[in-house]
N, C-alpha and C positions, 0 to 999 in steps of 0.2 A: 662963315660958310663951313669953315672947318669943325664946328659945333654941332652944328647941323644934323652933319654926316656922321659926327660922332650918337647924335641922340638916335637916327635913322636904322645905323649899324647896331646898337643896342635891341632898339626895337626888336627889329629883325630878329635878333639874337634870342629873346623870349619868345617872339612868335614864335621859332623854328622848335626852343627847347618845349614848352609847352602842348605843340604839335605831336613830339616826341612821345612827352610823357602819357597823353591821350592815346598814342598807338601802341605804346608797350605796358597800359595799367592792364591788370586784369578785368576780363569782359564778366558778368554775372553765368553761371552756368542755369543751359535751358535743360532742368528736368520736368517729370509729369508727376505732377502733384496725386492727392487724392483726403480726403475729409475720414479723420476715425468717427464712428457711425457709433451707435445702439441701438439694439436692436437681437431677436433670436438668435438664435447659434447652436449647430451640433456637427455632431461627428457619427462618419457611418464607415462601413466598410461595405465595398463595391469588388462583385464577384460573378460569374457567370453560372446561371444555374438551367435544371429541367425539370421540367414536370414527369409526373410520375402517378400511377396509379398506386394509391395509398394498399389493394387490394386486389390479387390478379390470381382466375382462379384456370386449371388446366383442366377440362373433361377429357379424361381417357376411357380407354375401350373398358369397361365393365370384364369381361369375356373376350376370349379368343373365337373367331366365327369371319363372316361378311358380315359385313356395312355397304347400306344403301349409299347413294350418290345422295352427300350434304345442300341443303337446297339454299343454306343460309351462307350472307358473305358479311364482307369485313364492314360494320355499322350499321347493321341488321339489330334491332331490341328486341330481349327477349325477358320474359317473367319468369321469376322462379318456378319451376314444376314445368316450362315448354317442354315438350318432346324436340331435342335437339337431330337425331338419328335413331335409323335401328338397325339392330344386327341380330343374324338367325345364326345362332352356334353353329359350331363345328359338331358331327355328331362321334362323341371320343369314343377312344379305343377303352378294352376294360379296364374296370378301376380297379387300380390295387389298393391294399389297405393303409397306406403308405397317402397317397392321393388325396383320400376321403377324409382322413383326418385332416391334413393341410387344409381342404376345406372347409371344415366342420371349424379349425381353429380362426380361419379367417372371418368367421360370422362370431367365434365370442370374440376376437378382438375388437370386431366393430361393435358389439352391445356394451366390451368395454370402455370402449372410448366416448359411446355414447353416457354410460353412467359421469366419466371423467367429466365433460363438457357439462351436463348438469349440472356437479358441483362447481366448476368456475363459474354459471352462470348465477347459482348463489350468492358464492362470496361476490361478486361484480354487486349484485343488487346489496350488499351490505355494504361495502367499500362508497356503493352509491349513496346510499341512506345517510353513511355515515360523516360523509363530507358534504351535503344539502343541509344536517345538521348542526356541522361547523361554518359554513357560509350563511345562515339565518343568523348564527350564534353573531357572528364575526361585525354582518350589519345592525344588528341589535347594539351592539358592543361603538362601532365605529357612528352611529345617532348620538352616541352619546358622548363620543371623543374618547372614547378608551382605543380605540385601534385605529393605527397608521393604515392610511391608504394602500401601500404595499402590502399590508397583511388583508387587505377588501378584496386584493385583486386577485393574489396568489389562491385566496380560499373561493373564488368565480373559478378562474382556470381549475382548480382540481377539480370542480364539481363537472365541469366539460367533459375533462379527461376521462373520468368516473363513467359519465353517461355516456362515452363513448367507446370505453371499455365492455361497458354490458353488452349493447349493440353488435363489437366485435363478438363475444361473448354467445348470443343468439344468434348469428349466423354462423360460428361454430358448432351448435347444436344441430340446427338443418342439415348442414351436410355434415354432421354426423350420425345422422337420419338417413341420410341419405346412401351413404355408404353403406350401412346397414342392409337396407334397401338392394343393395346392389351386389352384397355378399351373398344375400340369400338367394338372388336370383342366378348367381354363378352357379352357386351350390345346386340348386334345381333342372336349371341348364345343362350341369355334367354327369349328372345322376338319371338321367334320364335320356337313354341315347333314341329312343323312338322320338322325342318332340322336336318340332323343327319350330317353333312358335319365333317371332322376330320380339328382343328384346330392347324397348325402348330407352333411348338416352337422352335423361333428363337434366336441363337445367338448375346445378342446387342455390344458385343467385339470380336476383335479377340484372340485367345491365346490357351491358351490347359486345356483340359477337371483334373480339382484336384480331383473332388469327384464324384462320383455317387450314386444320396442320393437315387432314384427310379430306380432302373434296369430295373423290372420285369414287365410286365404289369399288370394293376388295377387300383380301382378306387383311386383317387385323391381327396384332395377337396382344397375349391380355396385358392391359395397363397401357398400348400404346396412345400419344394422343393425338384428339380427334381437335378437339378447338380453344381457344382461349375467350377467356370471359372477364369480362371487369365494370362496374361500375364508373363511368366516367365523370361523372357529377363529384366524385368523391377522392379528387384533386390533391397533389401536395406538390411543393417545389424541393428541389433536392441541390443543395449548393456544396460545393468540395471547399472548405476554405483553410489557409494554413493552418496549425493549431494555435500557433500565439495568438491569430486572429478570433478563431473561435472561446477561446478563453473570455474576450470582450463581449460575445453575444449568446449570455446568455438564453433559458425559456424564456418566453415571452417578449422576447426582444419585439418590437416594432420593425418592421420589414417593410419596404416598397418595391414593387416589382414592375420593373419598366422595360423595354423594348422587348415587350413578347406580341406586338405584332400587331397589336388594336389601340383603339384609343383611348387615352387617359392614363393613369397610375394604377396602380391594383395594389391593395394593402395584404397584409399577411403577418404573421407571428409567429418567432420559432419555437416548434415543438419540441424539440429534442435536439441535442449536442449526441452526436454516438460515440460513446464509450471507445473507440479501438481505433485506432489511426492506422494508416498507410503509408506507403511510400510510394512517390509519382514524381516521373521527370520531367522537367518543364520544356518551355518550348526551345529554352537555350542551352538543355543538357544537364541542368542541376537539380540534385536528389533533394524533395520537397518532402517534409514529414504532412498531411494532409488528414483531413477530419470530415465525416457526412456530415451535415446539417441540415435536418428534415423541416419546412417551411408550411404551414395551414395556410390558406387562402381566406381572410376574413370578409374580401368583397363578396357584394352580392353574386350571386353564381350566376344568373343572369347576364353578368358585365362579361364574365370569363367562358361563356360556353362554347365558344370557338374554340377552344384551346383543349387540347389534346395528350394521348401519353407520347412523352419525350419530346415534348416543344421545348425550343431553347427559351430563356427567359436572360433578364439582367435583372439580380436582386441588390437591391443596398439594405442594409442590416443599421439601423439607430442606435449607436451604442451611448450618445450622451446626447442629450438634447435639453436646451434651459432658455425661456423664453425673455430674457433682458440682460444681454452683457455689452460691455466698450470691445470692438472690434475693428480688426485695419487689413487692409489685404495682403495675404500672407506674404508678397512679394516685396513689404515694404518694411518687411523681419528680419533682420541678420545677425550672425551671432557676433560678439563682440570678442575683438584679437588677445585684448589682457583681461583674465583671468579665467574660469571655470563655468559654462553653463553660461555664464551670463547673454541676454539679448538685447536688441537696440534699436530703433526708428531713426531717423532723421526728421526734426520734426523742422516747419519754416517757420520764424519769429523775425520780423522784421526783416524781411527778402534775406534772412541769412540762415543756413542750414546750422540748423543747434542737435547733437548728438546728445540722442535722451537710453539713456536704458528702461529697458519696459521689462516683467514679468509676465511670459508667458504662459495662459491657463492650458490651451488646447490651440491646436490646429486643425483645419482640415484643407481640400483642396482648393479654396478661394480666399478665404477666410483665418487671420488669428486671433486667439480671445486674450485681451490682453487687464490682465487682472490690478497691475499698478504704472503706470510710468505717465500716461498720458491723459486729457479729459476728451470727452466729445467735441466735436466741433475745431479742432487745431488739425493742420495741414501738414500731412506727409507725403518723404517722398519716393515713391513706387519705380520700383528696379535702379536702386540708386547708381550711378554713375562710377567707375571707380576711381573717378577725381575727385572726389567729393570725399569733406573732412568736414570738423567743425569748425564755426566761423564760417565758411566761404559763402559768399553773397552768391544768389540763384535767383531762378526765374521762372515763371511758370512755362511748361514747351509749348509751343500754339501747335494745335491739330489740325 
């Protein structure tokens, strides 16, 4: 009996240690997995921009006089040459000779400015000519494999630019037609105190009426202005971004412009980096060195005609984009305690977390590109635990 009790008490003994040791082994840690992928990858930068009229022209009073009561308002279209208002001079006091030249010089500076705009609209049409030239040249050249695609594109965009220079180009000519126009008819106006004739104020663009700076009728005096004019088809977005940012996006960068208010994405391209930065406080009081960045709208204009001068937009700028890399979610990237730079995954191999170092290409906000450490298809682990080493047995977290 006393054997017995001895084997019983044994027993027991390993039950209870055994017991033991199952409630103080370590339990596998539940973390949330995720799969490294392949697949596209880029990197943008994300900014708050507005639209803007590429082109915004002032009509002022021609002459000092009355103006009738303005009949047009704000999105009212009008054609170049409308009769926007008219106004019947003032009939002046005598003219000294003092006066009459001012005038007289006010009409050759406007026939000079017109000669001036002539000749920029020549050289525009050679400048034209002569990048149409290098873009034939360039596809000629690139049929054959002599020229990189980045040299195809860059010689299209200039040819743009070019044709779009001229354009500016000849509507600088018009209204400097038109000013002209409108020297002589001063000149006529104050030279002549018997005529009370009403002088008509014309449209030198076409486009739709922004502002109405005079409504009402009253007197005027000269230069002051009457309305604002712009073409609204002729769209640009304008984004402030810091300057180390804008260093990454260059011309031509690839733009997408998102929460301006309609549906879908809207594409775009940067035209221009501006030369001269500023200084702007932010919203927590820190002095921001800051840079324009002028945006072209490449979608059809049809998609965007709702859109208006000074709507707010959201642009993202493509600074890198490459359609096949190994990729993991950037959350599952940390940098590693010894040594320099270095980074690191946890990857799972046999329900046990294994510390891999990876080489990281690029990051953005979801996403990192990870250039060596790891293959497709192996299991990491996202927003790792900070109990978690290597070795330690894991588990996937049920959701």
């Amino acid at each position: 009996m006393k054997k017995k009790t001895w084997i019983a008490a044994g027993v027991a003994t390993l039950a209870i240690a055994a017991l033991l040791a199952w409630a103080f082994a370590p339990r596998p840690l539940a973390v949330e997995l995720a799969s490294v992928g392949e697949g596209p990858f880029e990197t943008t930068i994300e900014e708050d921009g507005k639209t803007r009229l590429r082109d915004r022209y002032v009509v002022s009073a021609p002459l000092a006089g009355t103006i009738g009561r303005i009949a047009l308002r704000e999105g009212d279209a009008v054609a170049a040459g409308d009769v926007l208002a008219g106004i019947a001079p003032v009939l002046p006091a005598m003219l000294d000779e003092r006066t009459r030249r001012e005038l007289l010089l006010r009409v050759d500076i406007a026939k000079a400015q017109t000669q001036r705009v002539a000749a920029r609209i020549e050289v525009a049409k050679v400048t034209l000519q002569q990048a149409r030239n290098e873009q034939q040249r360039s596809e000629q050249l690139a049929a054959q494999g002599f020229v990189s695609p980045t040299k195809l594109d860059t010689d299209r965009l200039a040819l743009q630019a070019a044709q779009k220079d001229l354009d500016a180009a000849n509507e600088e000519g018009r209204i400097a037609a038109y000013e002209v126009e409108q020297s002589r008819a001063a000149l006529l106006a104050s030279t002549q105190a018997s005529s009370r004739r009403v002088f008509p104020v014309r449209a030198p663009v076409a486009g739709r009426v922004l502002k109405v700076v005079q409504a009402s009728e009253g007197v005027v005096a000269l230069g002051a202005p009457l309305l604002e004019l712009g073409d609204i088809t002729r769209l640009e977005v304008m984004a402030e971004l810091l300057t180390a940012d804008a260093l990454r996006a260059p011309p031509g960068s690839v733009v997408r412009i998102e929460r301006w208010g309609g549906e879908g994405v809207l594409l775009g391209r940067v035209r221009l980096v501006e030369p001269a930065a500023f200084t702007k406080i932010s919203a927590l009081g820190v002095e921001e060195q800051r840079v324009r960045v002028l945006i072209d709208l490449t979608s059809p204009s049809a998609q965007w005609r709702a859109l208006g001068d000074g709507f707010r937009v959201g642009v993202q700028i493509v600074t890198r984009s490459m359609e096949k890399v190994v990729k993991v979610p950037v959350s599952a990237v940390f940098p590693v305690p010894e040594g320099e730079g270095g980074m690191a995954v946890f990857v799972v191999d046999g329900g046990r977390a294994r510390l891999t170092p990876v080489k990281v290409g690029a990051r953005n906000g979801q996403e990192a590109w990870i250039e060596s450490g790891v293959a497709p298809g192996a299991q990491v682990i996202v927003y790792p635990p900070a109990a978690t080493r290597d070795g330690l047995r894991v588990k996937p977290r049920k959701v």
